[in-house]
C-alpha positions in Angstrom: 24.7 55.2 18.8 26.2 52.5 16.4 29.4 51.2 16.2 31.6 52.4 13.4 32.8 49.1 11.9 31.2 47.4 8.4 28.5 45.2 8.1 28.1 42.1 6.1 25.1 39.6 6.3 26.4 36.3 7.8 25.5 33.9 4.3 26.9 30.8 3.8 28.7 31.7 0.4 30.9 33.1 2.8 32.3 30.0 4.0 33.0 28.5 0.2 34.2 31.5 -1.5 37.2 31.9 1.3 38.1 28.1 1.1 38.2 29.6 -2.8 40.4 32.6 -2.4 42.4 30.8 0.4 42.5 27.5 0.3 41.6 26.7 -3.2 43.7 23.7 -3.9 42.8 21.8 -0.5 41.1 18.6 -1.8 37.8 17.0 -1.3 37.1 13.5 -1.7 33.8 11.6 -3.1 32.5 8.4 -2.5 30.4 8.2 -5.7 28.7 4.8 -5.7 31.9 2.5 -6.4 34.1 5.4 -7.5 36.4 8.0 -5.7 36.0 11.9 -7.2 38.6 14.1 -6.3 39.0 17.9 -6.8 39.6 20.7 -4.4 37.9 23.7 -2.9 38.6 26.3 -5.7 36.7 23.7 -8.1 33.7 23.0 -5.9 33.2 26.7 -5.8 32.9 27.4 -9.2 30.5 24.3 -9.7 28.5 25.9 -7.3 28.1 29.2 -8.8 27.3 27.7 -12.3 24.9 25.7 -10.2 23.0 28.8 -8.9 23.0 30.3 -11.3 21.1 27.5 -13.0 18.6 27.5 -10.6 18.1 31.1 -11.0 17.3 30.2 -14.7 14.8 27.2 -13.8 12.7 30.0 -11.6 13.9 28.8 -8.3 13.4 32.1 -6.2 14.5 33.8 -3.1 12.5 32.0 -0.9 11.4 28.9 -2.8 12.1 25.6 -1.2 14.3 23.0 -3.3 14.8 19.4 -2.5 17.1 16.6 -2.0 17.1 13.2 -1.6 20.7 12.0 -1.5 23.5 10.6 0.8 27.1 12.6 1.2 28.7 13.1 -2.0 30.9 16.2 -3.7 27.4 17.1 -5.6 25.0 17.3 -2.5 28.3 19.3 -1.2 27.7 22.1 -3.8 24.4 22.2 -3.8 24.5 22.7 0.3 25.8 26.5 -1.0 23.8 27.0 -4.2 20.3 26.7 -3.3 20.7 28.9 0.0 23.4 31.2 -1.8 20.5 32.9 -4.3 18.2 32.8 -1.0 16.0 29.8 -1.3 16.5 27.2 1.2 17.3 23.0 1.2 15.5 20.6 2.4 17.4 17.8 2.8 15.1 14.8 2.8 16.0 11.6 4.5 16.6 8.3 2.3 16.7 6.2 5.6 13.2 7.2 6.4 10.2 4.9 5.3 8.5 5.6 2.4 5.4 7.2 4.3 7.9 9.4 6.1 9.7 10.7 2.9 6.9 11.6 1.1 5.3 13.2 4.2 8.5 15.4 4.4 8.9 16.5 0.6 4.6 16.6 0.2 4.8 19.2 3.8 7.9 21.2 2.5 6.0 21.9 -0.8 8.9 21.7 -3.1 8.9 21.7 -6.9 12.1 20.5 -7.7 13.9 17.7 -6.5 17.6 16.7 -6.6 17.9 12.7 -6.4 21.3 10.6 -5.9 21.4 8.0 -8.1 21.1 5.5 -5.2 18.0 7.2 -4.5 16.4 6.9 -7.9 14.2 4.1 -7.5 12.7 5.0 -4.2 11.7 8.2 -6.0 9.7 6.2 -9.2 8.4 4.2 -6.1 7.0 7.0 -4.6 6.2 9.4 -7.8 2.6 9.0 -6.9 2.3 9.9 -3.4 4.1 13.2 -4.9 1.6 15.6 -6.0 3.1 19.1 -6.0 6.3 17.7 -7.6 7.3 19.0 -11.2 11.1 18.5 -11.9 13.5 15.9 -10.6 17.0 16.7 -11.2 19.2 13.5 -11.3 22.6 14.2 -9.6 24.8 12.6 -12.5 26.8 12.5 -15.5 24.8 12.8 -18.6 26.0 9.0 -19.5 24.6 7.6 -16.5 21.6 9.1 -16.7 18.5 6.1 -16.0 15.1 6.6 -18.2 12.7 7.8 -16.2 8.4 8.4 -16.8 8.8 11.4 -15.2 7.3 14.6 -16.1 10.3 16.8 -16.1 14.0 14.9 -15.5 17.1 16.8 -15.9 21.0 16.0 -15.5 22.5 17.7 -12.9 25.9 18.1 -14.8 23.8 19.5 -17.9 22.8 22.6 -15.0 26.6 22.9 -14.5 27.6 23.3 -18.1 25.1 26.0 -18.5 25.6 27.6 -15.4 27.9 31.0 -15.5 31.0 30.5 -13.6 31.2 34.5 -12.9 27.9 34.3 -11.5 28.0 36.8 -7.9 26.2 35.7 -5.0 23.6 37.9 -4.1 23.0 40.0 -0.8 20.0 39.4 1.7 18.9 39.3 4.9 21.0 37.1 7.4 18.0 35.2 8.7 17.0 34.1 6.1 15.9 30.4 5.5 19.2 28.4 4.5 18.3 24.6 4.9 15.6 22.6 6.7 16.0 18.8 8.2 13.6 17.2 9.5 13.5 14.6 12.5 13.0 11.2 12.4 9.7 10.8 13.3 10.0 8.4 16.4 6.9 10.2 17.7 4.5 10.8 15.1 5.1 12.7 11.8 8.7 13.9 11.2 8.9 17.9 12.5 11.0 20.2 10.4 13.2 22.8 11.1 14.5 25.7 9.0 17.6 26.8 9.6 18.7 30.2 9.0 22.0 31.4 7.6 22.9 33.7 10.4 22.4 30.7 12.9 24.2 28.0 10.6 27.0 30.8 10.8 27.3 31.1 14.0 27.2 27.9 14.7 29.8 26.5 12.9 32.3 29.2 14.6 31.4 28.1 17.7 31.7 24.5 17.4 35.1 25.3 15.4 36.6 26.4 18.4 39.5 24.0 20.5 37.2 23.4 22.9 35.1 21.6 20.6 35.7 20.4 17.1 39.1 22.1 17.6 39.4 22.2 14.0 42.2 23.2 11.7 43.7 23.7 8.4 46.2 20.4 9.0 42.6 18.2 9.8 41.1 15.7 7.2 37.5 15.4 8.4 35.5 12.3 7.7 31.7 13.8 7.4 29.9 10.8 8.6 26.9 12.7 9.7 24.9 12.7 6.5 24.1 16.0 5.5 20.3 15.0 5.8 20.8 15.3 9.6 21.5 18.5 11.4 23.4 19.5 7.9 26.4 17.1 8.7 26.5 18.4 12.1 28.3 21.7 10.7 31.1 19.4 8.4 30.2 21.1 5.0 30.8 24.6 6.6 33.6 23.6 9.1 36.0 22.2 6.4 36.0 25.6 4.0 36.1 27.5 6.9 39.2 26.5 8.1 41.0 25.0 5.2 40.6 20.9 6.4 40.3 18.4 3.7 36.8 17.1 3.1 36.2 13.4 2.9 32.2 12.6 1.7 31.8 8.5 2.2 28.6 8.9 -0.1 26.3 5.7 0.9 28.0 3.2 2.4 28.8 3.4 6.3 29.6 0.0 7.2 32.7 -0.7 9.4 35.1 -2.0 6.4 34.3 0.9 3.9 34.6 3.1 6.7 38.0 2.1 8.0 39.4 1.8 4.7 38.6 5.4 3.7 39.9 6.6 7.1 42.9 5.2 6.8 43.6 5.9 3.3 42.6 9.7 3.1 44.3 10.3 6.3 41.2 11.3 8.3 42.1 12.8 11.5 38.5 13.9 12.6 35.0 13.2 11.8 31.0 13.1 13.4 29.0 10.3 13.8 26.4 8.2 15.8 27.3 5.5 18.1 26.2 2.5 15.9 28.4 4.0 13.1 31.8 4.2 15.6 31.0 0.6 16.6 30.5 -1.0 13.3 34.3 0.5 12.8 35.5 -0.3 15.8 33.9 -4.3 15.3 35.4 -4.5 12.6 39.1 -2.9 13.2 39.1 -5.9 16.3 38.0 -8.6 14.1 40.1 -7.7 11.1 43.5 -6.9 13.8 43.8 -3.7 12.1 43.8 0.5 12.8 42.8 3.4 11.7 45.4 5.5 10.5 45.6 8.9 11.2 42.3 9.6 13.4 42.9 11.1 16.5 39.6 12.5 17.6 36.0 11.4 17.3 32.8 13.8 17.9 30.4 11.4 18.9 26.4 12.4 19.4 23.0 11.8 18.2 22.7 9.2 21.3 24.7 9.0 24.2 28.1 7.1 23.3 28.5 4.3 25.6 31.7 4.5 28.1 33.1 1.5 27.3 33.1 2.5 23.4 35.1 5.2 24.4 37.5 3.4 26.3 38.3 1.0 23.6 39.1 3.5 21.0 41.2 5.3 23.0 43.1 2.0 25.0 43.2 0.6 21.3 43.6 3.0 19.0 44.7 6.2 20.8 41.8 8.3 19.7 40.0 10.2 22.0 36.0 10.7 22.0 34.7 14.1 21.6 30.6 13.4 22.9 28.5 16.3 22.2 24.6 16.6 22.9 22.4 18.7 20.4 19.3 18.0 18.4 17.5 18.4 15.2 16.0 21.5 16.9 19.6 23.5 17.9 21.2 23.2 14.6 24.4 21.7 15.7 26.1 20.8 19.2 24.7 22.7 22.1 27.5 20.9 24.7 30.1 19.3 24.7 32.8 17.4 26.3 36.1 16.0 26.2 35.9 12.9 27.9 39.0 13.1 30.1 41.8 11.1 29.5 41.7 9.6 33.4 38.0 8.4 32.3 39.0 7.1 29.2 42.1 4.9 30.9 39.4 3.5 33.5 40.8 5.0 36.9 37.3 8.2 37.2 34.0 7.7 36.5 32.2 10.4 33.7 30.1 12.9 36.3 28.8 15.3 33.7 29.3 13.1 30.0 27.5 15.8 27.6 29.4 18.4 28.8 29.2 22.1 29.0 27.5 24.2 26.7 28.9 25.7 23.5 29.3 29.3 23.3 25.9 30.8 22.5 23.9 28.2 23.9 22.7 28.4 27.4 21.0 25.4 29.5 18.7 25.0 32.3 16.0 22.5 34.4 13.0 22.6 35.5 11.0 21.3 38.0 7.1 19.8 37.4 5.8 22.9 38.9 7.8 24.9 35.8 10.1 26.3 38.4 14.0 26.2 38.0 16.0 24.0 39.6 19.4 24.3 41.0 22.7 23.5 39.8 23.6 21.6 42.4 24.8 18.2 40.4 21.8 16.4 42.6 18.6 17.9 41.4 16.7 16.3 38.1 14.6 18.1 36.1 13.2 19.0 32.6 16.1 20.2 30.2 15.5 23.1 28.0 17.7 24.9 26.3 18.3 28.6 24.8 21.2 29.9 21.5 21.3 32.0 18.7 20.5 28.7 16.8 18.0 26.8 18.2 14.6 26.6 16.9 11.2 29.0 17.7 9.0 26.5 15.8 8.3 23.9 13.7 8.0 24.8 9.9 4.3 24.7 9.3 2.8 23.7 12.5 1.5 26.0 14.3 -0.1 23.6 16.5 2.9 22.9 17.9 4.5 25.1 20.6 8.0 24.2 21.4 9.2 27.3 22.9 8.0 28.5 26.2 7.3 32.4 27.2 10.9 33.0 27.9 11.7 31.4 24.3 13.4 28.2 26.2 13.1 25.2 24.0 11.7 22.1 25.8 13.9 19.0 24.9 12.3 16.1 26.1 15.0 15.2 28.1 15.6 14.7 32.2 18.6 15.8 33.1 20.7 17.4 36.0 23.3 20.6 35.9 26.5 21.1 37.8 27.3 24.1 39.4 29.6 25.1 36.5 26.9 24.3 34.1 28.0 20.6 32.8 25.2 18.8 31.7 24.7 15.0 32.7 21.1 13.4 30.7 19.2 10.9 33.0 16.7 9.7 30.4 14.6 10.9 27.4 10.6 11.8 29.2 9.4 8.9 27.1 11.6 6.6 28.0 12.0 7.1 31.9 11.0 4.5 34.1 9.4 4.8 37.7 9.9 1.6 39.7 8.5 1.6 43.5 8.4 5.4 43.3 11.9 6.0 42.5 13.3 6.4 38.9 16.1 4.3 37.0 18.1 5.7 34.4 17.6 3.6 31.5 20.8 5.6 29.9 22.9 4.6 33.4 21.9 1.0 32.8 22.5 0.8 29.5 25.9 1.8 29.6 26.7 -0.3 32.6 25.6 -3.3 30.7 27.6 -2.3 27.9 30.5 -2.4 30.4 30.4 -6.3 29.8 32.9 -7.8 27.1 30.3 -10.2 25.8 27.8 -7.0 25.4 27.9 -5.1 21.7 24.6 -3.2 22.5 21.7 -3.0 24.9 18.4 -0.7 25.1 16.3 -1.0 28.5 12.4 -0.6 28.4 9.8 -0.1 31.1 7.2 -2.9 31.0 3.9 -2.1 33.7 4.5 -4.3 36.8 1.3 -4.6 39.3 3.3 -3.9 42.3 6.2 -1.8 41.8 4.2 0.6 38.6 7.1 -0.6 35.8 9.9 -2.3 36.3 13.0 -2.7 33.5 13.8 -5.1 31.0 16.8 -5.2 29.2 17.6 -6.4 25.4 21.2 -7.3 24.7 22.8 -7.6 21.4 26.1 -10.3 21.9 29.5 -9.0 20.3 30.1 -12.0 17.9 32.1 -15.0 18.9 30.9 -14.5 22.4 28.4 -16.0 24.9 25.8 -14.7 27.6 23.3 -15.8 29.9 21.3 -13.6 31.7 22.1 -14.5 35.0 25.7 -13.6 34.3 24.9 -9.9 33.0 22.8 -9.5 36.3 26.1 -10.7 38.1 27.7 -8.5 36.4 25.3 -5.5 36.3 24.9 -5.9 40.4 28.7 -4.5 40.7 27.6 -1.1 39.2 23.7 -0.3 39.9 21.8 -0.7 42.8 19.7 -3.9 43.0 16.7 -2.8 42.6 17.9 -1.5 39.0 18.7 -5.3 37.9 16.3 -6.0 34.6 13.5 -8.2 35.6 14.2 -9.9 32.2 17.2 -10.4 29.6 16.3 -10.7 26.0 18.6 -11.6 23.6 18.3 -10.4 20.2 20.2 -10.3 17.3 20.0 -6.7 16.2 18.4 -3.6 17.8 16.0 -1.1 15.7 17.5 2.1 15.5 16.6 5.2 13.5 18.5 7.1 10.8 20.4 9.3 13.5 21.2 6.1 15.8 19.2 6.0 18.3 17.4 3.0 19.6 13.3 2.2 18.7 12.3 1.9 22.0 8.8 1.9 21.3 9.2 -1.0 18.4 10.7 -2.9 21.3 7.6 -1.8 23.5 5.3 -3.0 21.0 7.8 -6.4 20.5 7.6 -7.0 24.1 4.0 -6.5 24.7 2.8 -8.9 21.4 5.3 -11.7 23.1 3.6 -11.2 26.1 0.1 -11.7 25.2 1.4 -14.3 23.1 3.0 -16.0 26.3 -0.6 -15.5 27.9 -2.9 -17.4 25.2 
């Protein structure tokens, strides 16, 4: 027996046509190159529409893939909802990739069509050749700016809104259907891609909209920081219409200043981003003596935020750090955690930082003999997790097998459980290190180190040792106008780790490699370390 209530498929165009019918004149703002765009939610909508229904016309099909190449702006905003609203799906390609990467990603998608920023013009004529299957590039701008390309096929995006139909209806269709697909960034090997579907974007985003997450409401401004390229702005392009928030898209630039100043001046109160990004604000907000406005909360993932960075916004600033822990591969958050005011002032310690899981996501460890572990707080083991949004696969490779025979997705990550299911990550696999026997948390010595004043950033390696198997080594970025020595950090680091964790060596660099969702190159440092090493032995 069924239950007697209606059913709707779970789409996306859900999400844009109620900001339309009930917040219509709630504003989103548009970073477009050196330019602000302003309209609201009501106008976004119909641009969308006409947009579909352009695409329908082009013979872009249920099912077709579409592409993008472009950073956060009002027009990669509509065309989140009208490439998956007629029942194709987005691939949101990654401009902060390398060239090889980018084309591997559009060339293993297959699309025809392309959408391209602007900004991102010349690294498509750059990479035109490596583009086979590619037919029609749509440039996302006004017909005046359009650039002359040799192109085959090039088309102005606002020429597809003008002859769009702004009555168009979006069409019915199965729920789990492809909606977008990111791909990751390809620290291992070939970037992977996963396809979202609309019923688990949908889900998703009400989940993470709830107060013990995003707690996110009509009175919020958020600040989507989390390019849409990655993990679809971590849920920001469906959050803000779903609950009425103003929608602030910084387009390109995410340094500290032209962050700050557009927080402050649209009156953002929330917004997503990597660790690197909150720093480069925060660097600057100490170094120009000024604040930020509005902002109360940040959500804070991609890579573990470091304690310390979390103290100083909210001992500073008053704004409290929201970290959550997800991947490419589970759509959005899967925990989360409010780091608790006590932590933040300095008088507790963090026991479980990432949190507990998000509604609809469930989480577990394994031993090495595949056998679950207990959530006892003590015991370390394999992560994997389990939702209504995380991924089966990998979109065509079938040599990959991600999922195990209980459909658990493995993570890649070491971590231990509470007994009330708070999550606390040890290390990544890759990046554990086994000294003596025992292990050290690369991730518990990082953020001691970042503990220091002097200390802007640091990223630990293991380096092979002939007694003790590996042994760590530490690189250090120095906050500017400071000074270091390495004998000092190890002073300093001996207050919070256990001796035997003290980095063999300190190297003192002036930036650290980090990928397009913030986290660290550990194996570019790996490879840095061991060329200075056989350099040091010749």
């Amino acid at each position: 027996m069924l239950g007697l209530v209606q059913y709707q498929p779970l789409l996306l165009s859900a999400f844009l046509e109620h900001a339309h019918e009930s917040y219509g004149q709630v504003p989103i703002v548009s970073c477009n190159r050196d330019q602000l765009f302003r309209y609201d939610y009501a106008q976004a909508a119909e641009r969308a529409r006409r947009l579909a229904a352009s695409l329908l016309r082009l013979g872009i099909q249920s099912g077709d893939l579409v592409g993008s190449l472009a950073f956060t702006t009002h027009r990669h905003f509509e065309l989140m909802y009208a490439v998956p609203g007629i029942g194709a799906a987005l691939h949101t390609a990654n401009p902060r990739l390398s060239p090889e990467h980018i084309s591997y990603t559009i060339n293993h998608a297959g699309e025809r069509l392309l959408f391209v920023d602007l900004d991102c013009v010349q690294q498509v004529e750059e990479l035109w050749q490596r583009l086979p299957g590619l037919e029609t590039v749509v440039v996302m701008a006004e017909r005046a700016e359009m650039p002359r390309l040799g192109f085959q096929r090039v088309l102005c995006y606002e020429d597809l809104i003008d002859a769009g139909d702004p009555a168009f209806a979006w069409p019915g269709f199965d729920e789990r259907s492809a909606s977008t697909v990111c791909f990751t960034s390809g620290t291992t090997g070939d970037p992977k891609g996963i396809v979202y579907s609309h019923r688990g974007s949908y889900l998703s985003s009400l989940a993470i909209a709830a107060p013990n997450v995003w707690a996110i409401g009509r009175d919020d401004a958020i600040i989507a920081l989390a390019p849409f390229f990655h993990c679809n702005g971590w849920g920001a392009p469906y959050l803000g219409p779903m609950v009425g928030a103003k929608l602030i898209l910084p387009g390109r630039a995410l340094d500290g200043r032209s962050l700050r100043e557009l927080i402050v001046a649209e009156g953002a109160t929330v917004g997503p981003a990597v660790p690197t990004v909150w720093l480069s604000i925060l660097e600057h907000c100490r170094t120009a003596q000024v604040g930020l406005g509005r902002l109360n909360r940040i959500v804070c993932g991609g890579a573990a935020p470091p304690l310390e960075l979390m103290r100083a916004y909210w001992r500073e600033f008053g704004v409290r750090t929201v970290q959550v822990w997800g991947m490419t591969e589970t759509t959005h958050a899967a925990t989360v955690q409010w780091t608790e005011k006590e932590v933040l002032a300095g008088d507790l310690e963090p026991s479980f930082p990432q949190g507990q899981p998000v509604f609809g996501t469930q989480i577990r460890i394994l031993g090495d003999d595949h056998q679950a572990l207990p959530k006892d707080g003590r015991a370390v083991g394999h992560l994997q997790v389990k939702g209504h949004w995380c991924a089966s696969a990998y979109l065509k490779r079938d040599d990959l097998v991600i999922n195990d025979a209980e459909d658990w997705l493995n993570t890649g990550d070491l971590a231990c459980i509470g007994a009330d299911s708070a999550l606390r990550i040890t290390d990544r696999l890759k990046d554990v290190i086994k000294s003596g026997g025992e292990w050290v948390s690369s991730i518990d010595l990082e953020n001691a180190a970042i503990g220091h004043p002097a200390v802007a950033e640091a990223a630990v390696i293991g380096v092979p040792h002939p007694r003790w198997q590996e042994r760590p080594v530490m690189y250090v970025v120095i906050r500017h106008g400071h000074s270091l020595d390495a004998d000092q950090l190890r002073e300093f680091l001996a207050n919070s780790v256990a001796k035997w964790w003290l980095p063999d060596e300190v190297i003192f660099i002036e930036e650290l490699p980090h990928t397009s969702t913030g986290k660290v190159k550990k194996d570019l440092l790996r490879a840095a370390y061991q060329q200075s090493r056989r350099e040091r032995l010749t």
